[in-house]
C-alpha beads as a LAMMPS data file, in Angstrom:
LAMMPS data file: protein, C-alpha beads

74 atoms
73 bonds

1 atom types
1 bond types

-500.0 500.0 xlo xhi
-500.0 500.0 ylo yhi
-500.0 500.0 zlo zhi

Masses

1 110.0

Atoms # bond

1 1 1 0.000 0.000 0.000
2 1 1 1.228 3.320 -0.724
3 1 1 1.658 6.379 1.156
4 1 1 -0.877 9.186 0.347
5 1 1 0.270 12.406 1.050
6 1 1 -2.685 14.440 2.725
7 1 1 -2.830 17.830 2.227
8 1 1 -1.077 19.797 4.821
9 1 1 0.891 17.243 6.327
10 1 1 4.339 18.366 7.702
11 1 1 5.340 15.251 9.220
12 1 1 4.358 13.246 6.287
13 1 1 5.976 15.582 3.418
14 1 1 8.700 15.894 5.946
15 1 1 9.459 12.235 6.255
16 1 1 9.222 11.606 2.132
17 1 1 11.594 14.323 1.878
18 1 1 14.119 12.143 4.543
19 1 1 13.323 8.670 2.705
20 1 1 14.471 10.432 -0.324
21 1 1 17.471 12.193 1.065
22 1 1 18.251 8.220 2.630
23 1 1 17.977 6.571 -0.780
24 1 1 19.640 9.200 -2.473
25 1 1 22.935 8.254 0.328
26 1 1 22.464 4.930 -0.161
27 1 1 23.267 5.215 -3.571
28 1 1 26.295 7.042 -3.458
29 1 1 27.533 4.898 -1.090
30 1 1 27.322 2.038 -3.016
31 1 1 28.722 3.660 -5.789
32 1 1 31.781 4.926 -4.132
33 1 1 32.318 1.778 -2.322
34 1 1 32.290 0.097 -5.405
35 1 1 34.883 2.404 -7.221
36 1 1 36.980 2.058 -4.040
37 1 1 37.233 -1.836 -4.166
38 1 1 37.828 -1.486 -8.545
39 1 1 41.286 1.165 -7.278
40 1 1 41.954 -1.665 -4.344
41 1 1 41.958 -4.448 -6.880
42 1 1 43.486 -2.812 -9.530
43 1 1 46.500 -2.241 -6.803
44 1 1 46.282 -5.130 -6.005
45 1 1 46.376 -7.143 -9.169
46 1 1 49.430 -5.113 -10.537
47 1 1 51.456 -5.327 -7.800
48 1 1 51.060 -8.962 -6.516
49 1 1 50.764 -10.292 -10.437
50 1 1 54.165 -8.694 -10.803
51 1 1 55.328 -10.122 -8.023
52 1 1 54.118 -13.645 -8.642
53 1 1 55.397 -13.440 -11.788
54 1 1 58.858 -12.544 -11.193
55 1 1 59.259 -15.120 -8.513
56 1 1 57.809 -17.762 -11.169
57 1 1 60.250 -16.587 -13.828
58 1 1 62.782 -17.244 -11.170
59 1 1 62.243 -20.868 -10.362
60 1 1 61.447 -21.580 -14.193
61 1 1 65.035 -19.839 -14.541
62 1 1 66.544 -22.239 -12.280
63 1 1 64.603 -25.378 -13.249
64 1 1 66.238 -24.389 -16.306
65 1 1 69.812 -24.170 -15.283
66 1 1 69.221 -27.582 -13.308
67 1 1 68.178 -29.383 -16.278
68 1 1 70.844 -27.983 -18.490
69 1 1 73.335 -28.650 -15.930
70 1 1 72.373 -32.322 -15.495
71 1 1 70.826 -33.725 -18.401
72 1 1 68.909 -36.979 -17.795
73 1 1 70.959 -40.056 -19.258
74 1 1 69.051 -41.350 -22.308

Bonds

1 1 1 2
2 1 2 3
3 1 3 4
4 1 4 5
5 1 5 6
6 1 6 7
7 1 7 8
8 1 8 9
9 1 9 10
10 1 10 11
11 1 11 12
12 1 12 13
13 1 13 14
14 1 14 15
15 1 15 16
16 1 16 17
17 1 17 18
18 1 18 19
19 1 19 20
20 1 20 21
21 1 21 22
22 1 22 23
23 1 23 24
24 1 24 25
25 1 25 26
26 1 26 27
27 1 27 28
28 1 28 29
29 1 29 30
30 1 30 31
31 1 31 32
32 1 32 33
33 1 33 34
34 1 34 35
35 1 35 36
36 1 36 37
37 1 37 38
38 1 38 39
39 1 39 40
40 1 40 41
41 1 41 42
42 1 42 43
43 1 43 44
44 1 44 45
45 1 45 46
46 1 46 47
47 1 47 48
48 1 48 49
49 1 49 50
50 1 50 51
51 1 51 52
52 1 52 53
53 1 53 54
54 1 54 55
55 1 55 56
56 1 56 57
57 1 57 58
58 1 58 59
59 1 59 60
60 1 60 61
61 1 61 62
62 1 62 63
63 1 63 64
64 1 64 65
65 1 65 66
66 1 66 67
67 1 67 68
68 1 68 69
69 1 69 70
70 1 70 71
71 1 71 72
72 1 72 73
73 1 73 74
């Protein structure tokens, strides 16, 4: 059911006005926390990606060396 607004109500147009104001927040809080977590991922993706990646290059660089170092007998 609805609200009806009766003619002359104060508290009634007064508390629309408030819902408003509330869902008007609400929304801009969602949006900002929402931009905040994209910047906190993005960080976070480019700097622990890089540093996964150079510590993966580094054991595939030494995997390497081993293998070179002591090929199998065959």
């Amino acid at each position: 059911m609805a609200l009806a607004k009766a003619e002359g109500d104060a508290d009634l147009s007064i508390a629309i006005a408030q819902f408003a104001r509330y869902e008007e927040l609400k929304s801009q809080i969602l949006a900002l926390s929402r931009e905040n977590t994209n910047v906190l991922s993005l960080a976070l993706s480019l700097n622990q990606k890089r540093k996964a990646m150079l510590l993966c290059l580094d054991s595939l660089s030494e995997l390497k060396v081993t293998i070179l170092d002591n090929p199998s007998p065959g």
